[in-house]
mmCIF entry with sequence, helices, sheets and N, C-alpha, C, O atoms, coordinates in Angstrom:
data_MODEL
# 
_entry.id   MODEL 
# 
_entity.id                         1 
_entity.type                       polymer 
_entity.pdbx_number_of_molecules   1 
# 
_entity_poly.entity_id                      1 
_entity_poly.type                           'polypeptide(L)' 
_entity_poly.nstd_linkage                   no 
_entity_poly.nstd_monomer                   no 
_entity_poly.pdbx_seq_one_letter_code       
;(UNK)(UNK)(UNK)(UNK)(UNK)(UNK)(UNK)(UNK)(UNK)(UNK)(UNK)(UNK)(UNK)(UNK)(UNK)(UNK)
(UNK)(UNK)(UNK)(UNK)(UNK)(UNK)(UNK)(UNK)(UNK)(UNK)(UNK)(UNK)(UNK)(UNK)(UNK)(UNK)
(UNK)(UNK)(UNK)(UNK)(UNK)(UNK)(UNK)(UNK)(UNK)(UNK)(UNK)(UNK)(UNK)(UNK)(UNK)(UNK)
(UNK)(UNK)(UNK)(UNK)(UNK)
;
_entity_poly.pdbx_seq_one_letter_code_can   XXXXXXXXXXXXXXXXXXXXXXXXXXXXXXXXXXXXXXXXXXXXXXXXXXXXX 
_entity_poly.pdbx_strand_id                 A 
# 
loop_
_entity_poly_seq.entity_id 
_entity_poly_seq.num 
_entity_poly_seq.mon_id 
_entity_poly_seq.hetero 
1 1  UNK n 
1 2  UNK n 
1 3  UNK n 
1 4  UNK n 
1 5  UNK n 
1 6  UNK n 
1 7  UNK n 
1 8  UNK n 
1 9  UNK n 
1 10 UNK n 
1 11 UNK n 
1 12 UNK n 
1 13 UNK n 
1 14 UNK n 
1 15 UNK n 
1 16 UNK n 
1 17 UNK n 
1 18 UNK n 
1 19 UNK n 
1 20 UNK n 
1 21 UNK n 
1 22 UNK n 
1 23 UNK n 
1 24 UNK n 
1 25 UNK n 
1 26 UNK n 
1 27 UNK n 
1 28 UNK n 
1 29 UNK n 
1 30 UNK n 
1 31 UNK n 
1 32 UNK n 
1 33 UNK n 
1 34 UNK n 
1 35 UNK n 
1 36 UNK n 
1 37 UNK n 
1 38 UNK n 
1 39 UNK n 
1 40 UNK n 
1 41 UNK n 
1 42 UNK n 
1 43 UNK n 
1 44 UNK n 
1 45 UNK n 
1 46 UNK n 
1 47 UNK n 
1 48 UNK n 
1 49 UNK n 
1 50 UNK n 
1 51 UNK n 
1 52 UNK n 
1 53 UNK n 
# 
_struct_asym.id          A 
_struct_asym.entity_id   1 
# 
loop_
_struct_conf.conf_type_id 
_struct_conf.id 
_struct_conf.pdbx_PDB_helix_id 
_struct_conf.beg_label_comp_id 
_struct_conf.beg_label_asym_id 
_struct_conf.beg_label_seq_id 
_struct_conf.pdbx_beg_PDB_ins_code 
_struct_conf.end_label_comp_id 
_struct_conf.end_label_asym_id 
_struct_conf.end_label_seq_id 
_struct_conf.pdbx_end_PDB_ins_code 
_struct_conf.beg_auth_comp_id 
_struct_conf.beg_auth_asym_id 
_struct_conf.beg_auth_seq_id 
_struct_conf.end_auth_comp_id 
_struct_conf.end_auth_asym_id 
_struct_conf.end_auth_seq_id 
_struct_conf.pdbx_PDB_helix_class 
_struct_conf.details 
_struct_conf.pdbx_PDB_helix_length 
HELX_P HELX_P1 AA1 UNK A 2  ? UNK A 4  ? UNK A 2  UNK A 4  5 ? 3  
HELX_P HELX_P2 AA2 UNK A 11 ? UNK A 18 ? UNK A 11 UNK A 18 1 ? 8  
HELX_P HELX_P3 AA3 UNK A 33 ? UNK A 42 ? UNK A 33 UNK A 42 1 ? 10 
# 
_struct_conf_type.id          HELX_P 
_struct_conf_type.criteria    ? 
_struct_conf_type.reference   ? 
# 
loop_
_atom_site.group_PDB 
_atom_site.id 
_atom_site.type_symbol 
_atom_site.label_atom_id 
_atom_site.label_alt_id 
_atom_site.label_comp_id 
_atom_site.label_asym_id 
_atom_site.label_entity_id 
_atom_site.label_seq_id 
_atom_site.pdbx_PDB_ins_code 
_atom_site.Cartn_x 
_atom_site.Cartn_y 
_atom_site.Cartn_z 
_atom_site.occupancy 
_atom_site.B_iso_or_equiv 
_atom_site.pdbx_formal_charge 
_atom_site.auth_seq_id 
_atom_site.auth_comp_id 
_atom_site.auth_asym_id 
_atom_site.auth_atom_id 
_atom_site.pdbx_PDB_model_num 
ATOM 1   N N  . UNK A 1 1  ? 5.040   -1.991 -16.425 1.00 0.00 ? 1  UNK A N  1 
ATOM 2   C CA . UNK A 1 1  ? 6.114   -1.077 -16.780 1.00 0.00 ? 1  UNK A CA 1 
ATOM 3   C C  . UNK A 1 1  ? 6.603   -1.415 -18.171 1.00 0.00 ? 1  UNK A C  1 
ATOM 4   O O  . UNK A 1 1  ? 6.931   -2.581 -18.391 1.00 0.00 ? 1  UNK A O  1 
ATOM 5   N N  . UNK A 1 2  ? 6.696   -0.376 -19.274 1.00 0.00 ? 2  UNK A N  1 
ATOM 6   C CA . UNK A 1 2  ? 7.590   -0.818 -20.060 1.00 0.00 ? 2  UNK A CA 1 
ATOM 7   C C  . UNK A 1 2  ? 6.247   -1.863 -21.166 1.00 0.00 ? 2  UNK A C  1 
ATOM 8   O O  . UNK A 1 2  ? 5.107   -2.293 -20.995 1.00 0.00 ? 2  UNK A O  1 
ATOM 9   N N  . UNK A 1 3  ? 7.187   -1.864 -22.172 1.00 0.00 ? 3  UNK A N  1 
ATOM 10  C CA . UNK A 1 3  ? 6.026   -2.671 -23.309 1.00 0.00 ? 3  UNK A CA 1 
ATOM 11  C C  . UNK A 1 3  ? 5.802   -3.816 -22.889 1.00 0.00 ? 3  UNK A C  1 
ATOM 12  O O  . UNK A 1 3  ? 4.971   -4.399 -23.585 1.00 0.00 ? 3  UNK A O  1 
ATOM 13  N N  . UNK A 1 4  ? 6.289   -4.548 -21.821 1.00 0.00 ? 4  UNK A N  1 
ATOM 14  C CA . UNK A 1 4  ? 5.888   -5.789 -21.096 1.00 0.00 ? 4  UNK A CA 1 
ATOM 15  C C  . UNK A 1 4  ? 5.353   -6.089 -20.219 1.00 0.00 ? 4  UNK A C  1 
ATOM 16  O O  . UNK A 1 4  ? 5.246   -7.227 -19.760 1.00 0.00 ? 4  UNK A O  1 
ATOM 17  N N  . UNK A 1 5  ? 4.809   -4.859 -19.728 1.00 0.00 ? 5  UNK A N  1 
ATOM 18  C CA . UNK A 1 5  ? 3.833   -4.408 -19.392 1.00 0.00 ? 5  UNK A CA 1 
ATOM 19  C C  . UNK A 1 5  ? 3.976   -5.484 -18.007 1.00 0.00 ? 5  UNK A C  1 
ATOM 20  O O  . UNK A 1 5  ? 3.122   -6.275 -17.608 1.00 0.00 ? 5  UNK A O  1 
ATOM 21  N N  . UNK A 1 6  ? 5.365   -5.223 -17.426 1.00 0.00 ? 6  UNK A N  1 
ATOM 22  C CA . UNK A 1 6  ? 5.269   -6.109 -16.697 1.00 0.00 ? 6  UNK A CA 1 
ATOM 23  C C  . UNK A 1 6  ? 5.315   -5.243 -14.630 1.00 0.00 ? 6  UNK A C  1 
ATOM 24  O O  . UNK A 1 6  ? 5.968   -4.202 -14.559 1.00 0.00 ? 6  UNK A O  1 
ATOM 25  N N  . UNK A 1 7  ? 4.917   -5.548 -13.816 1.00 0.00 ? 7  UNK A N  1 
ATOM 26  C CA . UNK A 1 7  ? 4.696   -5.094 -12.584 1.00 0.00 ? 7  UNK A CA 1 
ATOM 27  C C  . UNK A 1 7  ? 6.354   -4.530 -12.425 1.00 0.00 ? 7  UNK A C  1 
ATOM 28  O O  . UNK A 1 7  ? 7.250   -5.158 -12.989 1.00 0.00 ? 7  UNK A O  1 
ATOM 29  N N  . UNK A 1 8  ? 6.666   -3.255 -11.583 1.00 0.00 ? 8  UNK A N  1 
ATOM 30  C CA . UNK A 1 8  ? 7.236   -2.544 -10.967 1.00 0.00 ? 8  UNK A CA 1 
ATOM 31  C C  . UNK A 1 8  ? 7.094   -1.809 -9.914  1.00 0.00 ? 8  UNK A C  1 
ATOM 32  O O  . UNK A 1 8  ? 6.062   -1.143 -9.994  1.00 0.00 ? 8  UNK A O  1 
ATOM 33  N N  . UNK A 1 9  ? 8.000   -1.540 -8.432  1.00 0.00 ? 9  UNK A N  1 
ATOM 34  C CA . UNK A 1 9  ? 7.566   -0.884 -7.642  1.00 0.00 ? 9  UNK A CA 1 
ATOM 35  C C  . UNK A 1 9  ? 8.391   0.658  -8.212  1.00 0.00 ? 9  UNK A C  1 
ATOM 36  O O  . UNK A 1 9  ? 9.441   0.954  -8.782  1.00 0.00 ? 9  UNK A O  1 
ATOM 37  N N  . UNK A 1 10 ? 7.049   1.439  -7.592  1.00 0.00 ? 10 UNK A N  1 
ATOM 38  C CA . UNK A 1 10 ? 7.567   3.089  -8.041  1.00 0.00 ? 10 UNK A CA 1 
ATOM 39  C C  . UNK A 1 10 ? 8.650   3.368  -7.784  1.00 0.00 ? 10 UNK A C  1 
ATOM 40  O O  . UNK A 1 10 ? 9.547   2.543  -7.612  1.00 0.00 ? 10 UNK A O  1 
ATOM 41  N N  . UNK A 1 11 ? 8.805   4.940  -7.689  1.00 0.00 ? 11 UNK A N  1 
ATOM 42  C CA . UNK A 1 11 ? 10.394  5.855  -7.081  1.00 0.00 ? 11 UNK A CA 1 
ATOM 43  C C  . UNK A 1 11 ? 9.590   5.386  -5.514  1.00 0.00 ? 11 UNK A C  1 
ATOM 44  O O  . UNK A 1 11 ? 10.202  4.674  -4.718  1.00 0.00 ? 11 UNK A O  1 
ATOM 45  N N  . UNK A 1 12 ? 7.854   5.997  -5.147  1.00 0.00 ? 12 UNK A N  1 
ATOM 46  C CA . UNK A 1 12 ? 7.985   6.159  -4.292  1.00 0.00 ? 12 UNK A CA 1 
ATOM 47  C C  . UNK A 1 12 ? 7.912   4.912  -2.827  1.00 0.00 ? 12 UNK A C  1 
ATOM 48  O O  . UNK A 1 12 ? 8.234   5.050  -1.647  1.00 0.00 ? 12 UNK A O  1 
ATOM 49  N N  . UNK A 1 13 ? 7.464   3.985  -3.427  1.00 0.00 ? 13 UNK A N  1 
ATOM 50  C CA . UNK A 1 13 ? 7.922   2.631  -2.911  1.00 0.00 ? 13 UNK A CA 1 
ATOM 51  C C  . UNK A 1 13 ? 9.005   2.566  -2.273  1.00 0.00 ? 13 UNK A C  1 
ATOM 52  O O  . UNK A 1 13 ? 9.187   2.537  -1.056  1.00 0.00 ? 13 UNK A O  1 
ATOM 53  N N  . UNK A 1 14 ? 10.172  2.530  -3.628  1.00 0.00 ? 14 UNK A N  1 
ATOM 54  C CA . UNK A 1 14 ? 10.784  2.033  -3.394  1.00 0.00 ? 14 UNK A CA 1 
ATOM 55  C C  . UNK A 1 14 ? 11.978  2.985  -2.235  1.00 0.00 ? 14 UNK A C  1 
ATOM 56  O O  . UNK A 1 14 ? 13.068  2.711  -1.732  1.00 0.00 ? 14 UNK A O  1 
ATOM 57  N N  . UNK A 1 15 ? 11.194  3.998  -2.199  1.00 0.00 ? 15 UNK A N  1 
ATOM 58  C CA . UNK A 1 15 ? 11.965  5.435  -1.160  1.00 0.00 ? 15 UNK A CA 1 
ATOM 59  C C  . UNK A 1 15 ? 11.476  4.997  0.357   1.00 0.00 ? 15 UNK A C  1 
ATOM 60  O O  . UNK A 1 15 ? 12.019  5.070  1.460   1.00 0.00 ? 15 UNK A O  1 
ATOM 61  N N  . UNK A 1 16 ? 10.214  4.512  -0.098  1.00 0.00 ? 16 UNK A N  1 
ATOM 62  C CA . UNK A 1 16 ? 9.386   4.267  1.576   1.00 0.00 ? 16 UNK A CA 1 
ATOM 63  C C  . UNK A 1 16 ? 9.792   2.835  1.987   1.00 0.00 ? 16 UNK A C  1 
ATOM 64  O O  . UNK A 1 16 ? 9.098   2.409  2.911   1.00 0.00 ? 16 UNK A O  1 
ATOM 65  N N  . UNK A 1 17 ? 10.935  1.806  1.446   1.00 0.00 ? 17 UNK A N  1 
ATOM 66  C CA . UNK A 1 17 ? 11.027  0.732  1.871   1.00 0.00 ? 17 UNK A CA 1 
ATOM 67  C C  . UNK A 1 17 ? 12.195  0.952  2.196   1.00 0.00 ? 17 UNK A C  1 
ATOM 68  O O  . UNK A 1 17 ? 12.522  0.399  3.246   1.00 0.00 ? 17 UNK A O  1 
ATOM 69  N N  . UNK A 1 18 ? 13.271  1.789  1.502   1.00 0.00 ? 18 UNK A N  1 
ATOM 70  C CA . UNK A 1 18 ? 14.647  2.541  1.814   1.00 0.00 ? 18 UNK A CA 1 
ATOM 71  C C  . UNK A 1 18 ? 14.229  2.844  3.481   1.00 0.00 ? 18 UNK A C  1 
ATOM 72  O O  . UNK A 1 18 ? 14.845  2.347  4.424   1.00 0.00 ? 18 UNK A O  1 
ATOM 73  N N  . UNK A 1 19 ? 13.373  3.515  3.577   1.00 0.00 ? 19 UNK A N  1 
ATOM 74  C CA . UNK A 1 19 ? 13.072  4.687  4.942   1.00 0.00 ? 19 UNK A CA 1 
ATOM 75  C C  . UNK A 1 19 ? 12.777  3.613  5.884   1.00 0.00 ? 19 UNK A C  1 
ATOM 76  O O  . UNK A 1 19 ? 13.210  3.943  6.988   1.00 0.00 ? 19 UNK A O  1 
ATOM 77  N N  . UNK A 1 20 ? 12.194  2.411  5.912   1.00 0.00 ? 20 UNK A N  1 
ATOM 78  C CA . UNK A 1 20 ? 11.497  1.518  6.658   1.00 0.00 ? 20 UNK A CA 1 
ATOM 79  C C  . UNK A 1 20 ? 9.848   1.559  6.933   1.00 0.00 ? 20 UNK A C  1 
ATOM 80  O O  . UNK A 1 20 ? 9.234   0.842  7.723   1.00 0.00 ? 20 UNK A O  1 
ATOM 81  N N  . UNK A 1 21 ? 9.282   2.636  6.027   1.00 0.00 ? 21 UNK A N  1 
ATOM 82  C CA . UNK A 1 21 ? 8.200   2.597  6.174   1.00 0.00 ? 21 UNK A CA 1 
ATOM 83  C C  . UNK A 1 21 ? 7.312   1.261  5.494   1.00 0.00 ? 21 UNK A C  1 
ATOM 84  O O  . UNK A 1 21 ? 7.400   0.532  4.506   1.00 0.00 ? 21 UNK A O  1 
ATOM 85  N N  . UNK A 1 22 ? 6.107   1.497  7.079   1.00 0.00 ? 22 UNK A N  1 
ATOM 86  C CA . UNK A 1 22 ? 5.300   0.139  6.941   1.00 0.00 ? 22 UNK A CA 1 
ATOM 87  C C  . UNK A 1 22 ? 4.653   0.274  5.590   1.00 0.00 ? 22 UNK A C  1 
ATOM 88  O O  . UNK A 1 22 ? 4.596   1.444  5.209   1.00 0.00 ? 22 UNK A O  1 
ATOM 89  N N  . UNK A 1 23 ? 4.291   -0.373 4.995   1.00 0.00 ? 23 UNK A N  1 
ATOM 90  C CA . UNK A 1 23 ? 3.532   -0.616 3.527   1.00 0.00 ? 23 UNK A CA 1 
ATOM 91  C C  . UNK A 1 23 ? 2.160   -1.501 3.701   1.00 0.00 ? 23 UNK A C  1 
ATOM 92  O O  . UNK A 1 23 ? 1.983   -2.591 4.244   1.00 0.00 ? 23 UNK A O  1 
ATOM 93  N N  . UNK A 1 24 ? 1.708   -1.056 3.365   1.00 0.00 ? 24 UNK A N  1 
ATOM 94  C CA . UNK A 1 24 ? -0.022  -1.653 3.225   1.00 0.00 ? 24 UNK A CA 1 
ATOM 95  C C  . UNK A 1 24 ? -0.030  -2.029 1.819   1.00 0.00 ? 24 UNK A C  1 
ATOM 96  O O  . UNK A 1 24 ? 0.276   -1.012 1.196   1.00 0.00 ? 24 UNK A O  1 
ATOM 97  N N  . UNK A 1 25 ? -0.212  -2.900 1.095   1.00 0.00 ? 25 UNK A N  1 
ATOM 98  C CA . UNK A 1 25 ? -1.395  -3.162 -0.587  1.00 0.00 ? 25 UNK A CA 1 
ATOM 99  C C  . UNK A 1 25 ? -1.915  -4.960 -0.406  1.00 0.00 ? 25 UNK A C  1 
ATOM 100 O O  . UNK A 1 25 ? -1.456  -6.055 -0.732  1.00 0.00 ? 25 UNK A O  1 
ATOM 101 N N  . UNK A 1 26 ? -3.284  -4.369 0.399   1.00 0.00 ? 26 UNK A N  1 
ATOM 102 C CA . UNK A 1 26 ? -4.440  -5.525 0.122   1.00 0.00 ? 26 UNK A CA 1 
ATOM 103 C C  . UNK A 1 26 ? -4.508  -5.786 -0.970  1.00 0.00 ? 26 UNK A C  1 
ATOM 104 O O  . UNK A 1 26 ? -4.185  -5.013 -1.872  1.00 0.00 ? 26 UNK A O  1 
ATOM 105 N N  . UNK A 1 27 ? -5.093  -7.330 -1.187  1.00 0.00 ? 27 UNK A N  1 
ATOM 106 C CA . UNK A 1 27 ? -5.428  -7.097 -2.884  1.00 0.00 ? 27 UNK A CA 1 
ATOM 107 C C  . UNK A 1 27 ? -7.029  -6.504 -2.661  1.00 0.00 ? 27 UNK A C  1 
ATOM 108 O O  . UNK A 1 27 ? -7.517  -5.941 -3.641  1.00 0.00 ? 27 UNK A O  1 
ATOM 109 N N  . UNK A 1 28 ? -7.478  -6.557 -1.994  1.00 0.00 ? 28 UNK A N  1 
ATOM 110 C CA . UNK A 1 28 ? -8.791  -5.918 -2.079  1.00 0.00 ? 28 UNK A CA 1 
ATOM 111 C C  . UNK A 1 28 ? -9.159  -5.582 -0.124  1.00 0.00 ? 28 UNK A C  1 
ATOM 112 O O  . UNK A 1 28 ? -9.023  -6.413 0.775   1.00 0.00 ? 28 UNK A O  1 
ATOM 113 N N  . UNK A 1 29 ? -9.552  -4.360 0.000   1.00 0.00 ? 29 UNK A N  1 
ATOM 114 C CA . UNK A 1 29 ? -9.769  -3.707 1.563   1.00 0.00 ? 29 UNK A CA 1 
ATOM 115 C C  . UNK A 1 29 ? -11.463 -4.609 1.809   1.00 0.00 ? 29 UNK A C  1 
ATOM 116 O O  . UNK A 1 29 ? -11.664 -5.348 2.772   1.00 0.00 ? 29 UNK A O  1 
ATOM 117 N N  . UNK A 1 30 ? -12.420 -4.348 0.811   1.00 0.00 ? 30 UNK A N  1 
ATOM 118 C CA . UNK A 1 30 ? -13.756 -4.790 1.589   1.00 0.00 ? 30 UNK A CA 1 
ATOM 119 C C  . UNK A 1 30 ? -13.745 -5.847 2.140   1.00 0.00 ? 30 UNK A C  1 
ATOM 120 O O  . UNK A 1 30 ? -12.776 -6.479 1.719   1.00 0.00 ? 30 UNK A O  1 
ATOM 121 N N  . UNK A 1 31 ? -14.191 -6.297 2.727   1.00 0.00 ? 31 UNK A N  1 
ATOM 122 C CA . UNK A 1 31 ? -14.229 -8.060 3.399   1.00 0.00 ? 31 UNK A CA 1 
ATOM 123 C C  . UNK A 1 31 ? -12.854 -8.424 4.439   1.00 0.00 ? 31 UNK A C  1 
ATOM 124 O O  . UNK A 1 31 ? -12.944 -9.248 5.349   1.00 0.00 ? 31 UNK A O  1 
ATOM 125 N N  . UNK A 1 32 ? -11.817 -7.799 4.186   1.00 0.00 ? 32 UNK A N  1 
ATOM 126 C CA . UNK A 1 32 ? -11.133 -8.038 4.408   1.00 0.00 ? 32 UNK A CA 1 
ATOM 127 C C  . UNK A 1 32 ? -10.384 -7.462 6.292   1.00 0.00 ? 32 UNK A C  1 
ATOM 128 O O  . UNK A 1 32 ? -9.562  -6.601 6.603   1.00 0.00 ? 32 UNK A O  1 
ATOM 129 N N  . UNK A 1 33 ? -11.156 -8.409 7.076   1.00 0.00 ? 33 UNK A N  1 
ATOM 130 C CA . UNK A 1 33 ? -11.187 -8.238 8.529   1.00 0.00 ? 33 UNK A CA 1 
ATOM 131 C C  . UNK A 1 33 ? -9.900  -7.865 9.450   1.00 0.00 ? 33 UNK A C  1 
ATOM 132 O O  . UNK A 1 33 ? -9.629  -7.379 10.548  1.00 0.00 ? 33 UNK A O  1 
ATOM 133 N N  . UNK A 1 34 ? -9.208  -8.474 8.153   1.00 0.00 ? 34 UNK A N  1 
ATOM 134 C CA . UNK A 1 34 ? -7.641  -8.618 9.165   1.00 0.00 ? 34 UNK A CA 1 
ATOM 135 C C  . UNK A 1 34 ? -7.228  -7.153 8.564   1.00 0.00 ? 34 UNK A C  1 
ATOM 136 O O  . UNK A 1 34 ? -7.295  -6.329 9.476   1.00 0.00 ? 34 UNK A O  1 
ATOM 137 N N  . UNK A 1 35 ? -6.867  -6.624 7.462   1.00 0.00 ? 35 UNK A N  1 
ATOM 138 C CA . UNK A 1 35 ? -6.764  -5.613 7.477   1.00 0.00 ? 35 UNK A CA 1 
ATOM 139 C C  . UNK A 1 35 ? -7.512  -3.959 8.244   1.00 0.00 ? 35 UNK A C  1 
ATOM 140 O O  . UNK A 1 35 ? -7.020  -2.883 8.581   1.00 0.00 ? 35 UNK A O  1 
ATOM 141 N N  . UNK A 1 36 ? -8.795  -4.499 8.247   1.00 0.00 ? 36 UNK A N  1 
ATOM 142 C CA . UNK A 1 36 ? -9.169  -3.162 8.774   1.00 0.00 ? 36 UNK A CA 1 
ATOM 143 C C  . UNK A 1 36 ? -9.082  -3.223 9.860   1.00 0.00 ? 36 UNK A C  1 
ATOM 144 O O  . UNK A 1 36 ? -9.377  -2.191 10.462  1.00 0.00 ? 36 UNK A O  1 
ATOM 145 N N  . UNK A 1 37 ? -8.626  -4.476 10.719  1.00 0.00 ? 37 UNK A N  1 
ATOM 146 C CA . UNK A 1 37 ? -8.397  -4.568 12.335  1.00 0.00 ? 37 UNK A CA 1 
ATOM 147 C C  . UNK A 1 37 ? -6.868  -3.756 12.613  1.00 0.00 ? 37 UNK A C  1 
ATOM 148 O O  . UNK A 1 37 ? -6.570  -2.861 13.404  1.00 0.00 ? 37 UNK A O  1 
ATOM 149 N N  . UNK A 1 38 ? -6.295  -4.287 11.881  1.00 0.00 ? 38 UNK A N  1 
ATOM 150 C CA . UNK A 1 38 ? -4.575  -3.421 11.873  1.00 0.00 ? 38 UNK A CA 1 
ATOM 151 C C  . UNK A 1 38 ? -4.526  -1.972 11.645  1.00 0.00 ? 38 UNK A C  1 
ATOM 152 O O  . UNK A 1 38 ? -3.781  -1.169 12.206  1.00 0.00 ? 38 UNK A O  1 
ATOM 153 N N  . UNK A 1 39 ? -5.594  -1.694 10.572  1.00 0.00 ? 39 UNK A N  1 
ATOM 154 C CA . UNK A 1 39 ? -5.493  -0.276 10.436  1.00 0.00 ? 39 UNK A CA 1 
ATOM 155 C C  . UNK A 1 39 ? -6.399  0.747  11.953  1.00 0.00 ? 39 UNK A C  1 
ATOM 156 O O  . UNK A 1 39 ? -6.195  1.820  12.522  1.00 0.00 ? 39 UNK A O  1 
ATOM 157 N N  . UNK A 1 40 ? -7.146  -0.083 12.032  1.00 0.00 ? 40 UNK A N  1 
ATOM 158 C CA . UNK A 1 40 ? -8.203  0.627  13.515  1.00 0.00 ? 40 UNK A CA 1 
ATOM 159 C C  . UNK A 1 40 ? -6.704  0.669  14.609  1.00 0.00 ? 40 UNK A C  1 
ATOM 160 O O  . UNK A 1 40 ? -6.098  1.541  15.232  1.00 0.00 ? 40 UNK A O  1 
ATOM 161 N N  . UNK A 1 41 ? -6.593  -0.588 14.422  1.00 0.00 ? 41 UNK A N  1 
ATOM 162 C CA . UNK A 1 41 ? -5.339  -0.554 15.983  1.00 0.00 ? 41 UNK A CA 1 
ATOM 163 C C  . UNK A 1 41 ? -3.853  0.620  15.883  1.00 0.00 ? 41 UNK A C  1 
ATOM 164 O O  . UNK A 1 41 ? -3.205  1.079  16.824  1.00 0.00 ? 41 UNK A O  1 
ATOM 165 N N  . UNK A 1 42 ? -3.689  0.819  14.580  1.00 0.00 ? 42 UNK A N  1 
ATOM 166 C CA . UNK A 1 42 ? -3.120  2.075  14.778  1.00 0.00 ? 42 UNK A CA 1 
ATOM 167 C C  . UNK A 1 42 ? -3.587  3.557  14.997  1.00 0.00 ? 42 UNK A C  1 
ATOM 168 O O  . UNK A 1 42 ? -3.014  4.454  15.614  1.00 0.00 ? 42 UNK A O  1 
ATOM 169 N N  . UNK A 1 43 ? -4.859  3.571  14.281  1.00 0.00 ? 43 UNK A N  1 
ATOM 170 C CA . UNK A 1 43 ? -5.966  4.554  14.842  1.00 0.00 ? 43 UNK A CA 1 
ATOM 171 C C  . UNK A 1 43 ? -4.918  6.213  14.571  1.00 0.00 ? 43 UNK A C  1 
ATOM 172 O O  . UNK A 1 43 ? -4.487  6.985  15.427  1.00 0.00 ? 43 UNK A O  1 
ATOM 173 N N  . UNK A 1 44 ? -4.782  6.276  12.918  1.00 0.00 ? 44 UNK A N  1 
ATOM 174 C CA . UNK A 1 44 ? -4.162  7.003  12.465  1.00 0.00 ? 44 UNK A CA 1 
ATOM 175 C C  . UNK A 1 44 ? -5.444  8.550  12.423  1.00 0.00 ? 44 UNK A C  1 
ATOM 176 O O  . UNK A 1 44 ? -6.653  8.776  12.473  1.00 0.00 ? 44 UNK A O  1 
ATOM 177 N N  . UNK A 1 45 ? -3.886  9.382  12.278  1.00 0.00 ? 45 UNK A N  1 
ATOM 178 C CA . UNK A 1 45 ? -4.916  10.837 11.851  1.00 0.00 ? 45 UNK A CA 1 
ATOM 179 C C  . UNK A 1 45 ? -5.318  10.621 10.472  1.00 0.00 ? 45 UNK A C  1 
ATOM 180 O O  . UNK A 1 45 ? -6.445  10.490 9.996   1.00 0.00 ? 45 UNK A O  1 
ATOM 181 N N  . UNK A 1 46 ? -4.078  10.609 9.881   1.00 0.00 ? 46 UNK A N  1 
ATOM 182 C CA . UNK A 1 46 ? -4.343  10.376 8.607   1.00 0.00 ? 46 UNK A CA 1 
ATOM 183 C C  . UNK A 1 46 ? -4.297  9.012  7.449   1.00 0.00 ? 46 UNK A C  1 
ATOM 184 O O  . UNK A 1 46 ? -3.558  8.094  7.804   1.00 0.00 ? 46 UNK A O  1 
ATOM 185 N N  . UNK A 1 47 ? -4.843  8.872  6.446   1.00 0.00 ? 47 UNK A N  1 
ATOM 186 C CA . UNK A 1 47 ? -4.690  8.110  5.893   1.00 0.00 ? 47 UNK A CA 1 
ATOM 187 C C  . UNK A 1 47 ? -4.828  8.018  3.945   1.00 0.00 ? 47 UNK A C  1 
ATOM 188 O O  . UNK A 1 47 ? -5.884  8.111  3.320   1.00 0.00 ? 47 UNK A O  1 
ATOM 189 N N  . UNK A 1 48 ? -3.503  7.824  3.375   1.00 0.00 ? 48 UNK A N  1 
ATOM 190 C CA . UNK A 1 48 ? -3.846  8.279  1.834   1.00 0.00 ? 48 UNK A CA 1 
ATOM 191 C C  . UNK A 1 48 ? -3.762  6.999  1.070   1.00 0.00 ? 48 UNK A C  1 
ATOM 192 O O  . UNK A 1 48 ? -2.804  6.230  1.145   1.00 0.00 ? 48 UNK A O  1 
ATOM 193 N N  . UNK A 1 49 ? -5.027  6.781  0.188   1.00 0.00 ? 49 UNK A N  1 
ATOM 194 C CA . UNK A 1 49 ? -5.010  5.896  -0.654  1.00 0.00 ? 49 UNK A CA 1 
ATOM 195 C C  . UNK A 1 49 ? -4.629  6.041  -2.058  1.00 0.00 ? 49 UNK A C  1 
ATOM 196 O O  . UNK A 1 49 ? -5.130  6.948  -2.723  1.00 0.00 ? 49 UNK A O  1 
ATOM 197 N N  . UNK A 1 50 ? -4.010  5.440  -2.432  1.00 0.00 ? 50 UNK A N  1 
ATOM 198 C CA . UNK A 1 50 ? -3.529  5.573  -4.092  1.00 0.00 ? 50 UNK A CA 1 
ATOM 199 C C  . UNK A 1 50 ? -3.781  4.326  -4.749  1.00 0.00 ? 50 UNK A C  1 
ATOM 200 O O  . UNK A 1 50 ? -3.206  3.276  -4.462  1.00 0.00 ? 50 UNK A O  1 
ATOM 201 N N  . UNK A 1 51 ? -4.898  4.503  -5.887  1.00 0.00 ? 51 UNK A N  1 
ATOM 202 C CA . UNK A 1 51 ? -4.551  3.347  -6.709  1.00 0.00 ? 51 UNK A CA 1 
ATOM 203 C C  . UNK A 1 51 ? -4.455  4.135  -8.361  1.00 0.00 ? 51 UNK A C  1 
ATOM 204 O O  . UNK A 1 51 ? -4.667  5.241  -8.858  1.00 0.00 ? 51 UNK A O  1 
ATOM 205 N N  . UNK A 1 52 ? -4.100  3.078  -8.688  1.00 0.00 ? 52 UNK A N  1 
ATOM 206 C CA . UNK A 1 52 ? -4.386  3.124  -10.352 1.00 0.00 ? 52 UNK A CA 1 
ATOM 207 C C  . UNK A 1 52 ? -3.853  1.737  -10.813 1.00 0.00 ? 52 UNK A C  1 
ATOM 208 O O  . UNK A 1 52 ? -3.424  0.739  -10.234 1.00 0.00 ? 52 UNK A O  1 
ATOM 209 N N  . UNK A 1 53 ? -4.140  2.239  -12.563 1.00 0.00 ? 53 UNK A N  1 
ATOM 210 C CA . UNK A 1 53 ? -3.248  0.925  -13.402 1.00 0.00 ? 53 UNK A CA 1 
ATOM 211 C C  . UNK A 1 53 ? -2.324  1.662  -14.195 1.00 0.00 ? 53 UNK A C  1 
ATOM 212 O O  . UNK A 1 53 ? -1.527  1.071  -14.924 1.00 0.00 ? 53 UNK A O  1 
# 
């Protein structure tokens, strides 16, 4: 954020932590067992990924 280019959570973060919504950010999904076990066990309709820099 900013010329210091330093880490910030968004508007929309910080709206979905207001709300109590659960938050997911792996640092990385492949390999990563424990995450895709949590996501199967909720066994969602949907699911939206967002990245960028």
């Amino acid at each position: 954020m900013g010329r210091g280019m330093k880490f910030a959570e968004s508007d929309v973060k910080k709206y979905a932590v207001h709300k109590n919504f659960k938050i997911y950010q792996p640092e990385k999904i492949k390999q990563n067992e424990e995450f895709i076990k949590e996501i199967k066990e909720l066994n969602p309709d949907v699911i939206c990924v967002v990245a960028y820099r």
